[in-house]
RODRENKE-265732 format. One record per atom (N, C-alpha, C): x, z, y. Coordinates in steps of 0.05 Angstrom, whole numbers, plus 5000, padded with zeros to 4 digits. Each point is the difference from the previous one (the first is absolute). Layout:
<pts>
XZY
...
</pts>
This chain:
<pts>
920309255917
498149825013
499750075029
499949825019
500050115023
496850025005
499350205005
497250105006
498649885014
501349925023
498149865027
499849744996
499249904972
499249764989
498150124974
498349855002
498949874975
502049854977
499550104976
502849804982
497749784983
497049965011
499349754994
500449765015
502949985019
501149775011
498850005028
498750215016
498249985018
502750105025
499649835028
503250005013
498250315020
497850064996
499550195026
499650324989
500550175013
499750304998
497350074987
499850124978
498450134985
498050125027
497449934990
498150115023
498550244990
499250185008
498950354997
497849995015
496750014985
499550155022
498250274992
501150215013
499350204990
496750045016
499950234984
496850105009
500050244995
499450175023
500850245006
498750195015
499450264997
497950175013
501850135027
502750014996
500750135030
502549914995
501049925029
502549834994
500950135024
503549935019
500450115012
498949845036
499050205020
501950244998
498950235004
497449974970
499250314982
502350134994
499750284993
501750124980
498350094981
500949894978
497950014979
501749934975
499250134972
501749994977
500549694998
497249765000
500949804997
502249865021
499350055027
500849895017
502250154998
501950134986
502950104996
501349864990
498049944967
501149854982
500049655002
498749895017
500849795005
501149945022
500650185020
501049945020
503549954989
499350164982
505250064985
499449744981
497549894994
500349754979
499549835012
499649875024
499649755012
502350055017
501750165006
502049975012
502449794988
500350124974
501249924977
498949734994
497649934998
498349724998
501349795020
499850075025
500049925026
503549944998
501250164997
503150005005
500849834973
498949894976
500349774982
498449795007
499049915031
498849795004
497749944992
498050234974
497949934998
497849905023
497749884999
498249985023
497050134995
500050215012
498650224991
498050085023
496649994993
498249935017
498450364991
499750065018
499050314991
496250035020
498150004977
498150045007
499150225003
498850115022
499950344999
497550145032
498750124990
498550165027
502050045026
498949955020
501050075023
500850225000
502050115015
501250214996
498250235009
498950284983
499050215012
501150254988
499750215001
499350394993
499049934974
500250094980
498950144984
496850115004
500550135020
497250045014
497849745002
501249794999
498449795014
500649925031
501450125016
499749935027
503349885002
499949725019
502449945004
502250125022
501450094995
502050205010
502749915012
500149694996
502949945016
499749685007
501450025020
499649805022
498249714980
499749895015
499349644993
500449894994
502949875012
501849864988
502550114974
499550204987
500850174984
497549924979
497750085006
497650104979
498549694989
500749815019
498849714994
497750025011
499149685006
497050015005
498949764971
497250124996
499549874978
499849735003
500249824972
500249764999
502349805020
501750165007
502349875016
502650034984
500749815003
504050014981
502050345011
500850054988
502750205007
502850034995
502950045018
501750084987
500350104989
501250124977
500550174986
502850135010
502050234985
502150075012
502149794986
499349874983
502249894988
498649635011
500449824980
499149834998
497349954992
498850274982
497049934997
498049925024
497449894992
498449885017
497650144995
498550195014
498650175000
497549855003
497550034990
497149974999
498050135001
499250135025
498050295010
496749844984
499850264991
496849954986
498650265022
496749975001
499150225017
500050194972
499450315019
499350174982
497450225013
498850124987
497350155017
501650275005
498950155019
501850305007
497350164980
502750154985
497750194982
502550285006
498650234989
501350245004
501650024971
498450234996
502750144970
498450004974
497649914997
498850044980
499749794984
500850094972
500249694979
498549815004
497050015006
498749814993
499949705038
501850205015
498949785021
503449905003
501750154985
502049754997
500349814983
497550074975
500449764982
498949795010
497650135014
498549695021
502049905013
501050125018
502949865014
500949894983
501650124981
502549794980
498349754988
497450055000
498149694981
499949795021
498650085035
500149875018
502749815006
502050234996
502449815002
501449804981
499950174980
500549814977
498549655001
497450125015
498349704988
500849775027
500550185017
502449805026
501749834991
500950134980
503550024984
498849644991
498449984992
499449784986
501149725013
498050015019
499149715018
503249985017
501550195009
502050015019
502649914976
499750064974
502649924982
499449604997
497150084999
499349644992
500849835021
499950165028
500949735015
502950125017
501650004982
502950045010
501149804970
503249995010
500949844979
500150094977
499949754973
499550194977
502850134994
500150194986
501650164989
501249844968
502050174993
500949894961
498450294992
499150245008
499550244989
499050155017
497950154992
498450185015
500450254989
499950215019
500950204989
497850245013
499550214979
497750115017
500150284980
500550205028
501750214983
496750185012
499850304978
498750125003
500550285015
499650285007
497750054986
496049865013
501149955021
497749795012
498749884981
498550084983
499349854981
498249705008
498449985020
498449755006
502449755006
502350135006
501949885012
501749814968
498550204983
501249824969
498149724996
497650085011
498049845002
500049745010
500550075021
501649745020
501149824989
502750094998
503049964988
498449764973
498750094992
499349944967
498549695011
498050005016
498749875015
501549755016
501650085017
501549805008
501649864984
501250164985
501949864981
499049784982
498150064994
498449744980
498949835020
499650015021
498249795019
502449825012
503450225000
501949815006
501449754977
499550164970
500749924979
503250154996
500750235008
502350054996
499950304984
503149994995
500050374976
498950215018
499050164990
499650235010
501550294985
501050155021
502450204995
497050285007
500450154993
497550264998
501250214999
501150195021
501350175007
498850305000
501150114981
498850264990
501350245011
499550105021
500850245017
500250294982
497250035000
498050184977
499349894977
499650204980
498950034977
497649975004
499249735008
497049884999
499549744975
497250074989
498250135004
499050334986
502150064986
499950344992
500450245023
500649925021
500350145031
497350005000
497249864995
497649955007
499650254988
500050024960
498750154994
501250225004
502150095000
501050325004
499050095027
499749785015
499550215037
496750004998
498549864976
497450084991
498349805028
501349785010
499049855011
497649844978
500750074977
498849904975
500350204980
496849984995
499650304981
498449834972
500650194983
498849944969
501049844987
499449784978
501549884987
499549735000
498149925019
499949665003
501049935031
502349744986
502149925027
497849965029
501450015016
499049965026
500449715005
498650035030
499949665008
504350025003
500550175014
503350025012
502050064972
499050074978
502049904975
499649744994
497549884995
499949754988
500649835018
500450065024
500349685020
503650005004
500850354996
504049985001
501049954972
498150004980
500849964971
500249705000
497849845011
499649725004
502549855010
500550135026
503349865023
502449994976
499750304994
503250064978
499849804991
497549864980
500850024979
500649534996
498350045036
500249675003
502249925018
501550225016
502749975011
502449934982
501449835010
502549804995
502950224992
499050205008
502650264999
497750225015
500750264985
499350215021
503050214998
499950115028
502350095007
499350275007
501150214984
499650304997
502250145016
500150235015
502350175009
501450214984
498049994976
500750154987
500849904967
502050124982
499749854978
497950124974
499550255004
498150074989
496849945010
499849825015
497449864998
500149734999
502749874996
500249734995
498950134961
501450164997
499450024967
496250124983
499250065020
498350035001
497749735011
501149845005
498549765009
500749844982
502550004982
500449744977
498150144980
500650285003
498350054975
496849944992
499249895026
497749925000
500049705005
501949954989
500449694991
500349785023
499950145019
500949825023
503449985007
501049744986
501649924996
502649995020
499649865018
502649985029
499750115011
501650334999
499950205010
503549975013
499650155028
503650104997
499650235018
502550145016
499650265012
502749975019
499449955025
501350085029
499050195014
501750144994
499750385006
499650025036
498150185011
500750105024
503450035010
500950045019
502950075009
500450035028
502549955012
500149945025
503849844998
500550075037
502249824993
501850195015
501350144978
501450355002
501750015015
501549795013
502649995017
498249995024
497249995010
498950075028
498850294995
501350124972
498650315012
502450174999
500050235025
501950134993
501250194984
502150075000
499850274974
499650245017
498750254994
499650155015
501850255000
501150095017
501450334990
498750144988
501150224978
498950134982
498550215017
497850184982
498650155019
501850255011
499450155016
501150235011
500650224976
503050134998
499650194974
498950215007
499650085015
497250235005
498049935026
497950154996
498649945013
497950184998
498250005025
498750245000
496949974987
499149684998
497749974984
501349694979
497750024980
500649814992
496949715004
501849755003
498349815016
499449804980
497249914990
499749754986
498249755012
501049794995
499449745014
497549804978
497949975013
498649794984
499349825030
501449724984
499749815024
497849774984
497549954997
497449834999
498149925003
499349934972
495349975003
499650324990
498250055018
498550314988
497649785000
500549934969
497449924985
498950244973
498349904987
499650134976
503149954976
500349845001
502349884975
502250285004
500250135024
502450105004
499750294995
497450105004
498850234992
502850265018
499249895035
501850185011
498850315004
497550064984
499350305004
501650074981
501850054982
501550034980
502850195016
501049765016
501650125017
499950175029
497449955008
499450215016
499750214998
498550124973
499550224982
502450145003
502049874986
503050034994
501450165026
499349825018
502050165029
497650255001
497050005003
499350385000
501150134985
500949944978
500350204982
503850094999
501749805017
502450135008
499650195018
498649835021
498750085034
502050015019
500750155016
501249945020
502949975001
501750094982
502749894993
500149684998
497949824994
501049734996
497749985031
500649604998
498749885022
499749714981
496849924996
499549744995
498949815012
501349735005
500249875017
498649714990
496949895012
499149804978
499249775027
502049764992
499549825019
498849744985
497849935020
499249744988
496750005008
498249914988
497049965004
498749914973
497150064997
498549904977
497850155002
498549894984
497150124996
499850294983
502250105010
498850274977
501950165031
501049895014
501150215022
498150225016
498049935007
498650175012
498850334979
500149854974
499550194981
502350224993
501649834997
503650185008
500650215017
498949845020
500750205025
497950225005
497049964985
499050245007
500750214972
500849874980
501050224976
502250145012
502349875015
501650115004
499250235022
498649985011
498850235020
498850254994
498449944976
499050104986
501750324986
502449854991
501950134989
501850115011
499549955036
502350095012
503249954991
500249624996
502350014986
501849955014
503149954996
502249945024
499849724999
498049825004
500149745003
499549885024
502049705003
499849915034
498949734990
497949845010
499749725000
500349925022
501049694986
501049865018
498949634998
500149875024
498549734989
503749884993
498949744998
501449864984
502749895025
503050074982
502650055020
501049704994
501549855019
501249824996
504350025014
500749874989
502649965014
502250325001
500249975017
501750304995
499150245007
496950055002
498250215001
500150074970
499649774976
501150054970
502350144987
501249865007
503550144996
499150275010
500050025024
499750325004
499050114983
497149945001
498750194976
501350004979
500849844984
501249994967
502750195008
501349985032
503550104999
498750324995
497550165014
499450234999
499350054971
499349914984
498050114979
502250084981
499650214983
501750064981
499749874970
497549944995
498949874979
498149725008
500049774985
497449845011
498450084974
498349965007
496349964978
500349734993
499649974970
498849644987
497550174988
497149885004
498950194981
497749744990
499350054977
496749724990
498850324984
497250024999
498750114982
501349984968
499450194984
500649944971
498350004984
496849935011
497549914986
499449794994
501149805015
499749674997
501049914985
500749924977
501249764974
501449855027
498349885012
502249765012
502749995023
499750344996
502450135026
502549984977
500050074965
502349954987
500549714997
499849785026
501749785003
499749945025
500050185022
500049975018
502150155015
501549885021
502450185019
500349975030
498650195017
499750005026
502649825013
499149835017
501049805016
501850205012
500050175012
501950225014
502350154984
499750044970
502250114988
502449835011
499749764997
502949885008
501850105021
498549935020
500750115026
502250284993
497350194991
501150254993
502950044990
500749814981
501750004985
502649905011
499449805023
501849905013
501550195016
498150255008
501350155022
501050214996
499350004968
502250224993
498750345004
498249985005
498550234999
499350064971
499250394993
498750004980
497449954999
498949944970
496949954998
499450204989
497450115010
498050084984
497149824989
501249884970
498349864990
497150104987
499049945006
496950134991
498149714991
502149874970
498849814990
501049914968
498449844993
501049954973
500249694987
500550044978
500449674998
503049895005
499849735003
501549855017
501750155028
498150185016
501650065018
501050134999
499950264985
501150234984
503149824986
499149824991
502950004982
502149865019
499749785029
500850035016
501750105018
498650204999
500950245019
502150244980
500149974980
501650174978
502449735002
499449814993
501949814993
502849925031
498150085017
501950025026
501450335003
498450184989
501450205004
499450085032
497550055008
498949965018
499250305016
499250124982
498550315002
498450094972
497950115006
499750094979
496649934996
499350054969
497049794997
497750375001
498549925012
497850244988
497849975001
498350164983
497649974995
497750025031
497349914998
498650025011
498750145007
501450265008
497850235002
501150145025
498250155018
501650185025
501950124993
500050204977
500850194994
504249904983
498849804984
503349914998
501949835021
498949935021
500349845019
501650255018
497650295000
501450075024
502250224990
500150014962
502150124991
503049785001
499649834998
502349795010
500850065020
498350045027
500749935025
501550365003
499250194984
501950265011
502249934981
500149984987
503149924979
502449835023
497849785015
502449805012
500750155030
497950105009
501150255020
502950314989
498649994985
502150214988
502449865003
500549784980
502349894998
500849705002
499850025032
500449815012
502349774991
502350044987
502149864988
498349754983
496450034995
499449864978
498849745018
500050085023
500249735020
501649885009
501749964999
502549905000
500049784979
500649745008
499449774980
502549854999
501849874986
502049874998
499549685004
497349835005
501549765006
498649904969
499150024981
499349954975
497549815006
498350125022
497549834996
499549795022
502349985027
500849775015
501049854975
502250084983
500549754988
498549884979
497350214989
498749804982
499349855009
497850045032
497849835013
502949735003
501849995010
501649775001
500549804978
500150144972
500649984981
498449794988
496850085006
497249954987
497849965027
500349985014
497750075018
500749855028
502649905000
499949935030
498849665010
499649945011
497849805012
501549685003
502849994992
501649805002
500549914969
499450234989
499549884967
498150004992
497550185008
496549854998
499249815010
501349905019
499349695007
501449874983
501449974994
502849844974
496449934979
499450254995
498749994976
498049885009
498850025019
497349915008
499649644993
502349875024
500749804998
500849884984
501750134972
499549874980
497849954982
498650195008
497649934974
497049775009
500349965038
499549785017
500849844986
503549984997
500549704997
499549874965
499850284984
499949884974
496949905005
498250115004
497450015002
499249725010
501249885026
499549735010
501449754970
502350174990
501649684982
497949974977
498150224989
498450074990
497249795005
499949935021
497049865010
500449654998
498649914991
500349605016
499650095025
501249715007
499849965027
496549895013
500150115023
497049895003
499249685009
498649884994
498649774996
499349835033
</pts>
């Protein structure tokens, strides 16, 4: 079927319009993953309208030029053929509760700015932004078209494990993401162990387009140095709670000054990081968040990368850091510090090695792989799974097909 049609006889390009918490040119897990899937959209002629906050920081503050960041309520290029639509957003700092105001403020933008642009065949409204499901859900019925409900995270059980919700009666934020699942047209998981976990709760049109990237723009890296005088590990993300990076900070005091740990990225638990790590006098360097070939560097130095999720949460065994891929692509070893889904992953590529959550086995790993450095040395096994399974020219394949079954699926509108 050629994709960049409708096969209910309709002569024009399937219309998209997404709804989105950070699009490019953020760098941001979502704005990764749709930036490699509207490429692919865009390059099959779809016509794809991307609703999204003006461009800012994480922080809240906008950080790159104007004509880059959008001004609100004005049209935008996109890099491809998409057509960009700036919503305002409020500047809040690092603390949960004044970005959920932000993500609600914007979300409720999201509304009025989708209603008066052209209608769409499908609305698409990916999480973890949860108000942003809200929206999505919202417009879509006021346009009369399917709605697609894009599941990042293991939400709404991400609520109760991070104890955003305590005791045993649902919250307002289970019952209102239980509500979207379960009245969306398809919901679309990254993972397949929470697509299975969402039929099991009887919500029916489930499927799963995995995180990835598009492996022929990353390079392979030379293997690490066979000796060397310390040994170096790489965590490139969110220092949020989910990742529980005192685990591995612990880990480098307790080698100490033979290794060097290297933790790039930002989140609300960094300031807490960095004074533990002080604390402990550990060999740790932070760093804010690297782009372009300030990256490469870091990953070409490190001898090991870090994937790590807590192993308290139920909803981390169907969950797999947006970054393993990457990891995998470059041919570096992992030190996995997860379970589940990502755990079997990372075995199944032949990647590095899985271990438990504790300083103390973390930083007995890390003298084993110093000792005998030969165990970093990777053959090429886990570039070719991510190609295999994971690369972004066959997750769009998938994406777009289950668009187009989904539209042959609907009458036509009235």
């Amino acid at each position: 079927m050629n994709q960049s049609k409708t096969s209910r006889g309709a002569d024009r390009p399937i219309r998209v319009s997404l709804l989105v918490h950070s699009y490019w040119p953020e760098t941001s897990p979502p704005q990764r993953r749709w930036t490699a899937l509207l490429k692919e959209f865009c390059s099959s002629g779809w016509d794809v309208e991307v609703i999204t906050p003006v461009a800012h920081a994480p922080s809240g503050r906008r950080e790159v030029p104007e004509e880059q960041a959008g001004r609100a309520f004005r049209r935008q290029e996109g890099q491809f053929t998409e057509l960009i639509r700036r919503v305002p957003f409020l500047p809040h700092g690092n603390s949960q509760l004044t970005r959920f105001i932000d993500h609600c403020f914007s979300a409720a933008m999201s509304v009025p700015v989708g209603l008066f642009s052209r209608r769409p065949d499908v609305v698409v409204a990916t999480a973890p932004s949860l108000p942003i499901l809200a929206a999505g859900y919202l417009l879509a019925r006021l346009r009369r078209v399917p709605l697609i409900v894009e599941m990042r995270d293991a939400w709404p059980d991400l609520a109760r494990d991070s104890r955003m919700v305590k005791g045993r009666v649902k919250s307002v934020v289970e019952v209102a993401v239980d509500f979207i699942q379960r009245r969306a047209d398809l919901v679309v998981t990254v993972t397949e162990g929470f697509a299975e976990t969402l039929r099991g709760r009887g919500i029916k049109n489930v499927a799963t387009v995995s995180n990835g990237l598009h492996v022929d723009t990353i390079p392979v890296l030379a293997p690490p140095e066979p000796e060397r005088d310390h040994f170096e590990a790489l965590y490139l993300g969110n220092h949020g709670a989910s990742q529980r990076l005192e685990v591995v900070i612990r880990a480098s005091a307790l080698v100490g000054d033979s290794m060097h740990l290297h933790l790039v990225g930002d989140g609300t638990r960094k300031p807490a990081l960095q004074k533990l790590a002080r604390e402990l006098n550990a060999p740790v360097t932070f760093h804010s968040s690297l782009h372009g070939s300030a990256v490469l560097e870091r990953y070409a130095s490190a001898d090991t990368c870090i994937v790590s999720l807590r192993d308290d949460w139920k909803s981390f065994e169907t969950t797999v850091p947006s970054k393993t891929y990457e990891v995998l692509s470059l041919g570096r070893h992992v030190t996995a510090i997860v379970i589940g889904e990502a755990a079997r992953i990372i075995t199944d590529a032949q990647a590095g090695d899985i271990v438990a959550s504790g300083p103390e086995a973390v930083a007995e790993l890390w003298r084993e792989l110093a000792a005998d450095r030969s165990r970093l040395v990777r053959d090429g096994a886990s570039r070719q799974w991510v190609k295999e399974h994971a690369d972004y020219s066959l997750l769009a394949e998938q994406y777009m097909a289950l668009i187009s079954r989904l539209l042959d699926q609907e009458p036509e509108a009235s």
